[in-house]
C-alpha positions in Angstrom: 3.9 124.4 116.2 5.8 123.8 112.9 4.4 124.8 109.2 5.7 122.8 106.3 5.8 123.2 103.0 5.8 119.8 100.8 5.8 118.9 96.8 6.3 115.8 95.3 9.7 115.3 96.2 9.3 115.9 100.3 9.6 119.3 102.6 10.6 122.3 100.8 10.2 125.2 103.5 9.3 124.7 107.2 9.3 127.4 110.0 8.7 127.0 114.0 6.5 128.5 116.2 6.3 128.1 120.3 4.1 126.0 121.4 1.4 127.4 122.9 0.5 129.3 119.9 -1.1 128.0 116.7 0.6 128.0 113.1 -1.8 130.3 110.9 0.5 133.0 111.5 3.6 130.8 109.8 1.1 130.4 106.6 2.2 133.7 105.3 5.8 133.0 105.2 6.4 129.3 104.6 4.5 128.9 101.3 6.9 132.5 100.2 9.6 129.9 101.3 9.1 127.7 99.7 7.9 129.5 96.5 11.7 130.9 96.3 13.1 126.9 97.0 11.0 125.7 94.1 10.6 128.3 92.0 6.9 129.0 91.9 4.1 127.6 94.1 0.8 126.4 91.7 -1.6 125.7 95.1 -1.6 126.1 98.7 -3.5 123.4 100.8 -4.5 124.3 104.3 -6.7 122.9 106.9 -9.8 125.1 108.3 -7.5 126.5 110.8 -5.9 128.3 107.6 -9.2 129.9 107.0 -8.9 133.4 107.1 -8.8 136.4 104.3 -5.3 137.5 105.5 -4.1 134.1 104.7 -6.1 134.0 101.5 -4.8 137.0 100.4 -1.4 136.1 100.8 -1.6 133.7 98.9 -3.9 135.2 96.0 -1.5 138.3 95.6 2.2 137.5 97.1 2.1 133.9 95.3 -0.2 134.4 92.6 -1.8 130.7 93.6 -4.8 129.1 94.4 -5.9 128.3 98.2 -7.1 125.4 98.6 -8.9 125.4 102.2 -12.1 124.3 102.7 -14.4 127.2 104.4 -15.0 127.2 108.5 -18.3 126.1 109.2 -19.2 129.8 110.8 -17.9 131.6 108.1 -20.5 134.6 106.8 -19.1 135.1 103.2 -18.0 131.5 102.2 -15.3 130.9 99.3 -15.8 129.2 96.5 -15.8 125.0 97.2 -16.0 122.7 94.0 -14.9 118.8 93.3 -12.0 120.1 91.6 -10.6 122.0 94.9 -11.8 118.9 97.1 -9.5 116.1 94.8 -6.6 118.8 95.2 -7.0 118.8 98.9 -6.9 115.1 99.3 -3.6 115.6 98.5 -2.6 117.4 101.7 -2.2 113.8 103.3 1.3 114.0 102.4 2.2 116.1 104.7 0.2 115.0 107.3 2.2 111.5 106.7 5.6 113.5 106.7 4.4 114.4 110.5 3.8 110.8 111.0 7.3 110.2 109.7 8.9 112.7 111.8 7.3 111.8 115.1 9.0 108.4 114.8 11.9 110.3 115.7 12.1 110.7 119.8 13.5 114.3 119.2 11.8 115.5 117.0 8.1 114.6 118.8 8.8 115.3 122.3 10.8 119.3 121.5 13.3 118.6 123.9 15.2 121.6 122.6 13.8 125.1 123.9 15.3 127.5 121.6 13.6 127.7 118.2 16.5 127.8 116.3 18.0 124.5 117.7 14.5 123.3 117.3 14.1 124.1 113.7 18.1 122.6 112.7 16.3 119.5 114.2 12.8 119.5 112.5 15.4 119.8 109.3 17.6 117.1 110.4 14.7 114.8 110.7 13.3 115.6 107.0 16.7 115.4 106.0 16.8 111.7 107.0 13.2 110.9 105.8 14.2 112.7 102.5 17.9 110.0 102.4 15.6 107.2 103.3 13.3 107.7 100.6 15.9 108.4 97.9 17.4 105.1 99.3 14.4 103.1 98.7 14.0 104.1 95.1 18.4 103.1 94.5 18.7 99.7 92.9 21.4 97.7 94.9 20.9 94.7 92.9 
């Protein structure tokens, strides 16, 4: 499982995990990644699988940011879910279409590579390229 940490510009902070277990554990110290890449981190978007206070308070008192993850439905003292939060999380499409990216890349989607650390220099690699491409695109050859 991989966590990534995205802003406007593309991945800022992305850790692996093996596969068999799930990546709520990496959401305490991806977004701290990527707060010291970028300087500061405003919001952190997560899916339901995020939902949890440890997580929550991670982000509430190590980043100082608002978490924006909508509530599991079985939840017995829900957070706080306005229009405002569900615009914010609409953005979180940008990373799922870095995955979408990424998985283009043979590699990258089938883990060939056993050891995390080889792994991860991939997973980089691969962002690295998506990152080139898109700075590519916006170059004026004309």
């Amino acid at each position: 499982m991989i966590a990534v940490a995205c802003d406007e510009d593309g991945v800022v902070a992305l850790d692996v995990a093996e596969g068999q277990r799930n990546d709520a554990p990496l959401a305490k110290s991806v977004p701290i990644e990527a707060r010291d890449a970028v300087g500061g981190v405003a919001e952190v978007l997560g899916d339901e699988g995020f939902d949890s206070d440890a997580v929550r308070d991670v982000v509430l008192d190590d980043l100082d940011a608002l978490p924006v993850i909508p509530n599991r439905k079985d939840r017995k003292e829900p957070w706080p879910w306005d229009d405002e939060m569900r615009e914010i999380y609409k953005r979180r499409n940008r990373v799922e279409r870095a995955f979408a990216k990424a998985k283009q890349f043979r590699r990258f989607a089938t883990r060939y590579e056993k050891l995390k650390d080889v792994y991860l220099g991939v997973a980089r690699l691969v962002f690295g390229f998506i990152h080139v491409r898109k700075l590519a695109e916006t170059v004026n050859t004309a």
